[in-house]
Structures are given as C-alpha cells and as structure tokens.
N, C-alpha and C positions, 0 to 999 in steps of 0.2 A: 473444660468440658470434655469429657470423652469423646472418642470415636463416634461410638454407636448413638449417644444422643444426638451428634452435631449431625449424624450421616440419616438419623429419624426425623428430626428439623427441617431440614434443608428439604426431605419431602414431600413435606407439609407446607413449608415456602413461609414460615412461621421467626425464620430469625431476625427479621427486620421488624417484627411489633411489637409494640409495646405493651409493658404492663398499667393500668391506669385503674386508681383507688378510687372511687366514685362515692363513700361515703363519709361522714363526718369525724374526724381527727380526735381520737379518743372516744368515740364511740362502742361500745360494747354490744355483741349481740341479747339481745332477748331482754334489754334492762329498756323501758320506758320515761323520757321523762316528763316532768312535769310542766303545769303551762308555764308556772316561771321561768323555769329553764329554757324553754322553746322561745318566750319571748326576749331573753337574754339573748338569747343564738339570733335573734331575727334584729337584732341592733335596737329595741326597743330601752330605754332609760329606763332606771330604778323606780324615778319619780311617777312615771306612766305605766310601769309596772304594779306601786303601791297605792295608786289612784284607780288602776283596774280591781286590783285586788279586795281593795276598800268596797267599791260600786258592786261587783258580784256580790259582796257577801250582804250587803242591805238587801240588795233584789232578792237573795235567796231564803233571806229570812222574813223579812216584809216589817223589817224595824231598824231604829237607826242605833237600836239599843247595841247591838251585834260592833260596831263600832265606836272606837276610842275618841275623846274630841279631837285630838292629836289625827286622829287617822282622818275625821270629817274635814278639821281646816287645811287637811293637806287637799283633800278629793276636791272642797270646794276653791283654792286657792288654782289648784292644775286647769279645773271649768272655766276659771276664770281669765286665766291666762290664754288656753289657749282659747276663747272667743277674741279676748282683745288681740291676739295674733292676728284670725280669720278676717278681720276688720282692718286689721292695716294691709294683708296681705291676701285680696280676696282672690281667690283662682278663675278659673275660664271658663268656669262652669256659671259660675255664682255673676260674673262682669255678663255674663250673655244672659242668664235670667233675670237681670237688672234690665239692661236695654229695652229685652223683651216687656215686661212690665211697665217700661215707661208712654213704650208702643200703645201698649194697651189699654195705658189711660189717654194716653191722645185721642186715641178714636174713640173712647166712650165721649170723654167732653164733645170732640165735634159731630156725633154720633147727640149728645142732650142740646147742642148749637143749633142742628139744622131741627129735631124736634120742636124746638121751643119756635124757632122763625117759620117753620107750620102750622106751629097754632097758631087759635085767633087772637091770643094774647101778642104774640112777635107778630100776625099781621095788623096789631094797631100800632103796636109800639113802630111800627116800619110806617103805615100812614101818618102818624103825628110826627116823625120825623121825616118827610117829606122822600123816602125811598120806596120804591116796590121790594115785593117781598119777591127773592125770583125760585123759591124752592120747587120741586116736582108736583106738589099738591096745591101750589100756590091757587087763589079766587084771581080772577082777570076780568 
C-alpha cells in the first residue's frame, strides 16, 4: 500500500474494517431468477418443487388436461405423503387444537347432561329412580 493511501486511511480510522459480500455467490447483477431456482436456493426438494409446479399449472389452467399422468401420480403420491407425515408427526399447533376440541366436546355433553336432568323427562327418570333431581331449575 502506498504512503498516501495508508496515510488517507488511517484518517478515516477505516483500516481495521472489513470488507463483507452480503449477496448470493454467483449471483449476477440485473439477471432474475426463476421460482425453481429460488426454491432450489431455499433448500426446497426436486420432488416438492415438481409437485408445485404440477398444482400451479392445473390451478392456472382449470384442467388436469395441462398435466401428464406421470406428473398427477407424482403430485398425488407427494399429497399423500406428506398427510401421512402430519399424522405421525402432528406439530403444537395441531396437539393444542386437539385438546382444545376435546375440551369442547366435554362441555357440550355436560352442557346436553345437566339439560336433559332439567327437564321433565330427567325429572321422572330421577323420581323413578328414587334420587332428586338437584339442577338450578330443579321443581321442590
């Protein structure tokens, strides 16, 4: 390095930074690419690339004509897979909307339980079985 650059540096107080490539490794200015490409770069498989590729092109035609049967039993075999995946392997999302739903059939049943023991039908079914009926609306 010359003088006069090291002696314009110093400065500046610029000789201790680094220089840092912040964009993608073979990257080219002004060239676009495509979704394949993008989903290639984003770690996405061939197979979920050509099971994408497949589904866009039915939706965008509104036929399955557009597609090979080769190309359908791949898209339908990838559906398939991955449901039987989500099924062994259900997330935290899906385990807590389960719970949630079972919550919620709980209290409908005791929710149609304490209805039915206010009506008159659960207040005889409770007299012929020899109990009172003790619900909030209960006859005394």
């Amino acid at each position: 390095m010359s003088t006069k650059v090291a002696k314009f540096l110093s400065t500046l107080e610029l000789q201790d930074t680094k220089l840092a490539h912040w964009g993608v490794k073979g990257m080219r200015w002004g060239i676009r690419r495509s979704d394949a490409e993008l989903a290639r770069a984003s770690g996405e498989s061939t197979d979920a690339i050509r099971a994408r590729e497949t589904l866009t092109s039915i939706q965008k035609s509104r036929s399955l004509a557009t597609a090979s049967d080769a190309d359908l039993n791949h898209l339908v075999n990838r559906i398939n897979l991955e449901k039987r995946y989500a099924d062994i392997n259900p997330s935290t999302a899906t385990k807590g909307h389960n719970a949630i739903k079972t919550l919620l059939k709980a209290g409908d049943t005791m929710n149609k339980a304490i209805s039915f023991a206010n009506s008159d039908a659960g207040r005889l079914l409770a007299s012929a079985l020899g109990t009172k009926s003790r619900g909030r609306h209960a006859r005394r």
